[in-house]
C-alpha positions in Angstrom: 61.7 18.9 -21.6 58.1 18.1 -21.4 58.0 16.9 -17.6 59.8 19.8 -16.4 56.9 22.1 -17.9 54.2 19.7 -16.8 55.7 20.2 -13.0 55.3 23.8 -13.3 52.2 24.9 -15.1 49.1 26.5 -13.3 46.7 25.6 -17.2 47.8 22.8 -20.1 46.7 23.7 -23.2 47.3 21.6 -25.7 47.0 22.0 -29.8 49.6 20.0 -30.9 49.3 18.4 -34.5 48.9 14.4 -35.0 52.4 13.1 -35.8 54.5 10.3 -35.0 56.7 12.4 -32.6 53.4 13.7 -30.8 51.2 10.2 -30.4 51.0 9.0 -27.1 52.8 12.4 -25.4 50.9 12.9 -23.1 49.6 8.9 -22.4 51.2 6.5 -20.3 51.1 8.6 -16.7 53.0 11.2 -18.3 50.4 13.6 -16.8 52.2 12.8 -13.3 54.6 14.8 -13.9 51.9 17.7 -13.4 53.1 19.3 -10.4 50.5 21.9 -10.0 47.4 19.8 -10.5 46.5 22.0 -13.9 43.4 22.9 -15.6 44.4 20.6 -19.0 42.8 21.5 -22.2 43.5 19.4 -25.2 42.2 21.1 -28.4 45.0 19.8 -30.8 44.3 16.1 -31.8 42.9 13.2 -29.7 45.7 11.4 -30.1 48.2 12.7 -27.7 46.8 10.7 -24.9 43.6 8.2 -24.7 40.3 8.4 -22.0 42.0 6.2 -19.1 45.3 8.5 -19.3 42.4 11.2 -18.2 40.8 9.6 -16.4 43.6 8.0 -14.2 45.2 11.7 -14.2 41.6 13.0 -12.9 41.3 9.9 -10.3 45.1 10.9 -8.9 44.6 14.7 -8.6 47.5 15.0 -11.6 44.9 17.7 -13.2 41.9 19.0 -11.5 40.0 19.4 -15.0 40.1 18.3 -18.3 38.5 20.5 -21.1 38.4 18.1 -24.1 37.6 19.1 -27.7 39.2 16.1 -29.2 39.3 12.7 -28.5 41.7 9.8 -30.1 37.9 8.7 -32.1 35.8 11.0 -32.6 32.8 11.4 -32.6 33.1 10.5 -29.0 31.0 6.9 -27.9 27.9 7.8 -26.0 29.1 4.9 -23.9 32.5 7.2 -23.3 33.3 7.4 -19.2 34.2 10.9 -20.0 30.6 11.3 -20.9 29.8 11.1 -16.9 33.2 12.2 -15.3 32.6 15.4 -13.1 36.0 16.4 -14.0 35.4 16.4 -17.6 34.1 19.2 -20.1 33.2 17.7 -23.5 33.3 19.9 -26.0 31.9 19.3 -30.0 35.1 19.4 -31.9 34.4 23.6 -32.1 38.0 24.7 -30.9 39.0 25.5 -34.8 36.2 27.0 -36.6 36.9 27.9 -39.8 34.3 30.6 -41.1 33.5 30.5 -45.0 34.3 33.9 -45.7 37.3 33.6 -43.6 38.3 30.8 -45.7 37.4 32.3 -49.1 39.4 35.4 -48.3 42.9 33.1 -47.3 42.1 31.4 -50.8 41.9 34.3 -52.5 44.8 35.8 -51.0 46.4 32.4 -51.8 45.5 32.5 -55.7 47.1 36.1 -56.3 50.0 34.9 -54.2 50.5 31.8 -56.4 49.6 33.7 -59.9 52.6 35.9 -59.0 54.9 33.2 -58.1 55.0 34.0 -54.4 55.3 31.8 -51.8 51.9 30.6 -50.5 50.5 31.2 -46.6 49.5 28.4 -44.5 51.2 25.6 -46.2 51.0 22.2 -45.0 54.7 20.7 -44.6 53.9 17.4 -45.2 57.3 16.2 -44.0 56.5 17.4 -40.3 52.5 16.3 -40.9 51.1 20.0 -40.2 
């Protein structure tokens, strides 16, 4: 149950994919629920919940601090309130970097793997929508 680990965690971290069961699940003063006043960190998708669900959860001592690597549009308005919150970190979207020799060396991994009719690593499941 999300609210039950919301009342009793110290640091959020979030990095949950965008999908229908994940939109909004954090939005709608479900950060209330935070029991501990946590440090949140949402480097998953911007879609989980939108600027006012931070800022209201800021504004009512829910979380102390939000970390924020993506937002619900990115790249983030210069007009954004988040942009001059004290309790808000922006960060540029960096939380996932993929190197180009990291990347060259899962596709090549990949290719052998799919020449010899083995199953492939990191596959999207396109049913679950990551």
């Amino acid at each position: 149950d999300v609210d039950s680990v919301l009342a009793d965690c110290d640091v959020l971290v979030s990095a949950l994919p965008s999908t229908a069961a994940t939109r909004g699940l954090l939005g709608g003063g479900r950060l209330a629920a935070c029991g501990r006043s946590p440090l949140f960190l949402n480097v998953g998708r911007g879609d989980l919940l939108g600027e006012d669900d931070v800022l209201a959860a800021l504004a009512a001592g829910h979380v102390r601090e939000a970390v924020l690597d993506v937002f619900a549009e990115e790249p983030l308005s210069a007009d954004s309130p988040l942009w001059a919150s004290p309790g808000v970190r922006v960060t540029p979207h960096v939380a996932a970097l993929s190197l180009p020799a990291d990347v060259a060396v899962v596709f090549c991994d990949n290719l052998d793997r799919w020449t010899r009719g083995e199953e492939l690593r990191y596959v999207v499941d396109w049913e679950k929508g990551y």
